[in-house]
N, C-alpha and C positions, 0 to 999 in steps of 0.2 A: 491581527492582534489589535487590541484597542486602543495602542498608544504607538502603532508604528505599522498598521496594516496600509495597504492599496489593494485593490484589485485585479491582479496579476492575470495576461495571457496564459490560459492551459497548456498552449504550446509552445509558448517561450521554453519551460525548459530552465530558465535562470536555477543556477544553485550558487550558493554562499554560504559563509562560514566566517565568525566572527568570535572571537573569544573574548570574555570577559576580563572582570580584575583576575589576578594571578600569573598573567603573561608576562613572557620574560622577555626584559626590552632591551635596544640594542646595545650591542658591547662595545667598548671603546677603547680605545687605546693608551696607556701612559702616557706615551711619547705624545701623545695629539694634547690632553690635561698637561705636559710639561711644559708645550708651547706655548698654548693659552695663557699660560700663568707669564713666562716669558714676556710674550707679546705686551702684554696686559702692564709690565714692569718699565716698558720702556718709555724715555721720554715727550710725549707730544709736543705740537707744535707753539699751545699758550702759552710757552717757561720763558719767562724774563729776557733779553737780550744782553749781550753787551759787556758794560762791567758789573751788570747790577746781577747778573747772574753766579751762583758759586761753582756752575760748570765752566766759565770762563779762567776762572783763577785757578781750576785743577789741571784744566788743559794747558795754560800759560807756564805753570810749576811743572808739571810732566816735558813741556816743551825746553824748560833750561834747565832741566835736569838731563837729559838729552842728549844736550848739545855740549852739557860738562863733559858728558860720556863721551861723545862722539871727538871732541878735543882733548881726553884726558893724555894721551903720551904726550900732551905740548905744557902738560901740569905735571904736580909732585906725583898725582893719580898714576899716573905712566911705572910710578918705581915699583909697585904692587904688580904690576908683569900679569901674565895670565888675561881676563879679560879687556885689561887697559894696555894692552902691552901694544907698540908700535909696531910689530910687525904683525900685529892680528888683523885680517881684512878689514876694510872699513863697512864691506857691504852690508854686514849682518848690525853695523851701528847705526848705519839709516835707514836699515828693515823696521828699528825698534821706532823710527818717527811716523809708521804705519799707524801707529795705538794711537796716537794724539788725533789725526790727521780724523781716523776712523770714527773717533770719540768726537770731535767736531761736529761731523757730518751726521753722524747720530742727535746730537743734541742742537745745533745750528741749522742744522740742512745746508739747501746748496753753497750759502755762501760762507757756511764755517768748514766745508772741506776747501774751499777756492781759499780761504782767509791763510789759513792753517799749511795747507797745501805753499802757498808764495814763501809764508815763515818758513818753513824748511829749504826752499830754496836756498832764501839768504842765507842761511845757517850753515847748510852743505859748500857752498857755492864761493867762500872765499878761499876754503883748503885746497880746491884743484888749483888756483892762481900760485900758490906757494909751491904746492905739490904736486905737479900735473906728471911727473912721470909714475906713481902711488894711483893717484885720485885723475885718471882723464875726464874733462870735461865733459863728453857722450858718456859716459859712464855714469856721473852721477845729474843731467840730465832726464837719461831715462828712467831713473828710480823716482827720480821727483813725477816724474808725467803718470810714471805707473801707478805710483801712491794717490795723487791728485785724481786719476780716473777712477781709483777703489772710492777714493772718500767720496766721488760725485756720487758712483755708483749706489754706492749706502745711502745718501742721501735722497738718491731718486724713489729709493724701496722706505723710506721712512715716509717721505712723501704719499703713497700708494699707502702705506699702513694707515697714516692717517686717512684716506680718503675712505678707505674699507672701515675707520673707527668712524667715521661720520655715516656714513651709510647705515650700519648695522645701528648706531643712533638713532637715525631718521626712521630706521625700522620696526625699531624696539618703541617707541614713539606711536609710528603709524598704529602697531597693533596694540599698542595698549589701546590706542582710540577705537581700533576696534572692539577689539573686546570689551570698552564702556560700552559701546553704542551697541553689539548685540546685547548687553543684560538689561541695558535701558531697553530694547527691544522684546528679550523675553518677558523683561517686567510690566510691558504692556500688554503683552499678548496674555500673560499671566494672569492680569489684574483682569484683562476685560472675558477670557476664558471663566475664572471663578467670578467674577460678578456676573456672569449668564446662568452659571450651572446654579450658581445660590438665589438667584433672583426669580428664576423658576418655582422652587419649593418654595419660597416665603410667601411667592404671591399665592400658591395654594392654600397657604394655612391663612393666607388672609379674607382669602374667597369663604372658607371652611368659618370663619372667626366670625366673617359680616352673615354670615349661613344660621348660625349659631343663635347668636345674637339677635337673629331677626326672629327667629324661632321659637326663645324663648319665651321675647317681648312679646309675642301673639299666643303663645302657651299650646304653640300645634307642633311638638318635637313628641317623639318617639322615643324610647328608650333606646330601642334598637339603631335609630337612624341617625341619635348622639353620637353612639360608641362606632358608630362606622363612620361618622365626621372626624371624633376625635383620633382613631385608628390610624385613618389617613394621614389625620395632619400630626402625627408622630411618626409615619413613614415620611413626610417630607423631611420633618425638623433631623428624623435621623439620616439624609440624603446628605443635607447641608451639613452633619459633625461629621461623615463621614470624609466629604471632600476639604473643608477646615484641618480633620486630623492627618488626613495623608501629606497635603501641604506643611501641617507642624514638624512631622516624621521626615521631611525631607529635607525642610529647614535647618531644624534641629541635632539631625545625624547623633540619635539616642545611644550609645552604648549599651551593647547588650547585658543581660544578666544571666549570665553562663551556667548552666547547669547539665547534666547528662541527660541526653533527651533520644527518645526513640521515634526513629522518621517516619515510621510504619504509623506512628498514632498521628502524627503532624498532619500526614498526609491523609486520614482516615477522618480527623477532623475537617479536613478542607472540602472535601467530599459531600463531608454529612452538606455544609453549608450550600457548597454552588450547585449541588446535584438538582434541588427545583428546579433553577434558570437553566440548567442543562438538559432539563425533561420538558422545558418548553419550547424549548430551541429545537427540538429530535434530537437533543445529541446524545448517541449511545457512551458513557462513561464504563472503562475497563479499568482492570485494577491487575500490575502486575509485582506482587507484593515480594522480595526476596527476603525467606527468613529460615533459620534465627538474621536479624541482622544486628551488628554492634550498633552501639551508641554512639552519637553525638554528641561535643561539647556544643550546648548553642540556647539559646534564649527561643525556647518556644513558642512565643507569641509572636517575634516578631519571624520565626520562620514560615507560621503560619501566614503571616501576611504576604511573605513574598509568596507562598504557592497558592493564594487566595488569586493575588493578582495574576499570575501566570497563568492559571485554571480560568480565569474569566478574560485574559484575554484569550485564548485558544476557544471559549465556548462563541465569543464574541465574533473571532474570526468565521465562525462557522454558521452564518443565518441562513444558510436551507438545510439544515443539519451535517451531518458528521460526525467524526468517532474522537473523542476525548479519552488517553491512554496515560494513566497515572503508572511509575514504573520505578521501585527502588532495587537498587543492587550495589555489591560492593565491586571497587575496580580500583587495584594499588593502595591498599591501605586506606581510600576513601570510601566514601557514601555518596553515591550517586542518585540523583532522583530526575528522572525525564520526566517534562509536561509536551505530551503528542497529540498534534491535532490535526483535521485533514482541510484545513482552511485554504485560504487564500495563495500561502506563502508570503514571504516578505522579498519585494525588488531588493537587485541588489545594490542600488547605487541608497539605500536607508540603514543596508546594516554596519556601516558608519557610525550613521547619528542616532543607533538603536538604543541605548542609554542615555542621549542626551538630556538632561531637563527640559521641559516643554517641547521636546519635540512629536509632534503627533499624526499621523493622517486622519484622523477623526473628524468628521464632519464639525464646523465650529459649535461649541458648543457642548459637546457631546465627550471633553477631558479636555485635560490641559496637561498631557505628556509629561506627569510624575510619576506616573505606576515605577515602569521597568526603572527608572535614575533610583527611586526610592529600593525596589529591589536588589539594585546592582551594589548601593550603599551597604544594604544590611550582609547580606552576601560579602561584601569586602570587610568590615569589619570581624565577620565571623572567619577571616582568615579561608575563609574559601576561594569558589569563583565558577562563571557563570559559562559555558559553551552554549552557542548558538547554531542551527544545521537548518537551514529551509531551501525550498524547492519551490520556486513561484508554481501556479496550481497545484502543489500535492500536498504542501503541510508546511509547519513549524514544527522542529523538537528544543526546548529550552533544556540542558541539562547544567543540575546545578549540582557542582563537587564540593562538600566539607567533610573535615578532618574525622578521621576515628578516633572514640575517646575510650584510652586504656585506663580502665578499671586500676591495676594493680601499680599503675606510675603517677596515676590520678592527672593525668594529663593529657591532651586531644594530640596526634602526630602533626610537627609543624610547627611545635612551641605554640599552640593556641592561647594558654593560659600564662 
């Protein structure tokens, strides 16, 4: 094809398969989106220190709020019985110094669960001296160590958060640099692609102009051999608006203007046009028409252009001849239309970047890798989409699927309109 061919071993053998817009991409999970969100909420490592922070002052008020609890039968607290009551384990009142300790180490790291962690010591650590037949010393020991190893622990994994939020930074960075430097890339390749294609024709018409000119000034011009100067140099000038306007069309990304259209004429125009370049190439052109066939909602001209360009790349691929196979039929409520040719095929390691913008195997010079981007656009807007099927030495089939358009709902299937 002329905007993504190579020259493929016949007996490689390669087959691939590529789909266009309308693929359905991967699924995801809520729970992975709830994480995200999560993660994304928690406090990084730049927040304030100290007392200048107002996580310091919530963790400080949680910490003697706490501690009231954890003393309250030595207060009036005690006469409400029930949660405060003296004979209720003390264990589950220094479980509750977990929250702070946690909350620390979240927002401090390692050294606001160490900070946090010692405070609860002191806090626990005088009621065993009073109460050590209640509250043994080993007992509330190990709840302090246990708690102090969660809140490192947390703190070790915030640590890691952060380093994975720097990374995915550093990355997110990297490729945007990327992806400047290849558009600065294809916009060089771009620029110096259409300055060769245009620079060709102009210098024709210029050749043609000083031809002209010199012809007239000596009064030896021909009638005939005007209008076949000037002929020419209107085939140049229209070489040059055609490569200008396929550039605007891609730039641009026109909205179509929708109306019911029958594929059968689209494709019977395309015909009429590329069939010359197809009869000088030897390529025999077949026509496998399915009909009656419903309509399409779609902008006819610009579907014409995407099967202009698919029909000349496929005539393209095929310079010692082959068979060019235009083919409409309906499949699931759609309109199918195949462009089949017995060319080259396309490697598999391109039908990747078969869409891409300027991407081309064309000898330099000879495009600049807008055809199929530009077709894949208009195809995507029209709420369709494009399958791909080649066979290195045996051929390409481009099949392109849009909506059927019901007359009596006045609307194409697919919510087109």
């Amino acid at each position: 094809m002329p905007d993504t061919e190579e020259k493929g071993s016949a007996g490689s053998g390669t087959k691939a398969t590529v789909v266009g817009s309308g693929s359905k991409g991967v699924h995801k999970r809520p729970a992975d989106s709830v994480g995200r969100k999560i993660l994304a909420r928690l406090p990084g490592n730049q927040i304030p220190r100290g007392a200048a922070s107002p996580h310091f002052w919530a963790i400080a008020g949680l910490m003697a709020v706490l501690t009231l609890i954890y003393y309250a039968d030595r207060t009036p607290l005690g006469l409400l019985g029930g949660f405060f009551a003296e004979n209720l384990p003390h264990d589950l009142h220094r479980a509750l110094f977990l929250i702070p300790v946690v909350y620390a180490a979240v927002t401090f790291r390692f050294w606001g669960a160490i900070v946090t962690s010692v405070a609860f010591l002191c806090i626990v650590l005088p009621r065993t001296f009073y109460f050590p037949d209640i509250d043994p010393p080993i007992r509330v020991l190990i709840f302090v160590l246990v708690t102090a190893c969660m809140g490192m622990l947390c703190a070790a994994l915030m640590d890691r958060i952060d380093e994975e939020r720097e990374i995915i930074r550093r990355l997110k960075e990297s490729r945007d640099m990327l992806v400047h430097a290849d558009r600065l890339t294809s916009l060089g390749q771009m620029s110096a692609s259409i300055a060769h294609e245009i620079n060709n024709p102009l210098a024709g018409v210029l050749t043609y102009t000083k031809l002209l000119a010199r012809k007239v000034g000596s009064d030896s011009i021909k009638k005939e051999e005007t209008l076949d100067y000037l002929s020419k140099m209107e085939a140049e000038i229209g070489r040059c608006s055609r490569i200008v306007r396929n550039l605007l069309d891609f730039a641009r990304q026109r909205q179509p203007m929708l109306k019911p259209v029958d594929i059968n004429q689209v494709v019977e125009q395309v015909l009429a046009m590329v069939g010359h370049q197809a009869e000088l190439q030897k390529v025999a052109v077949v026509k496998e028409f399915s009909s009656p066939l419903p309509k399409v909602m779609a902008d006819f001209d610009q579907l014409q252009q995407v099967f202009t360009n698919l029909a000349l790349n496929a005539i393209q691929a095929m310079p010692e001849g082959g068979k060019l196979t235009m083919r409409t039929a309906l499949e699931d409520s759609q309109v199918r239309v195949d462009v089949e040719d017995t060319g080259y095929g396309i490697p598999k390691e391109n039908m990747e970047k078969l869409f891409n913008p300027f991407f081309t195997t064309k000898e330099k010079g000879k495009g600049v890798g807008l055809g199929l981007a530009v077709s894949h656009g208009i195809i995507e807007r029209h709420k369709g989409s494009i399958k791909v099927h080649s066979e290195v030495g045996k051929g390409t089939i481009f099949s392109v699927y849009l909506n059927v358009y019901h007359e009596e709902k006045g609307q194409a299937t697919g919510q087109l309109v």
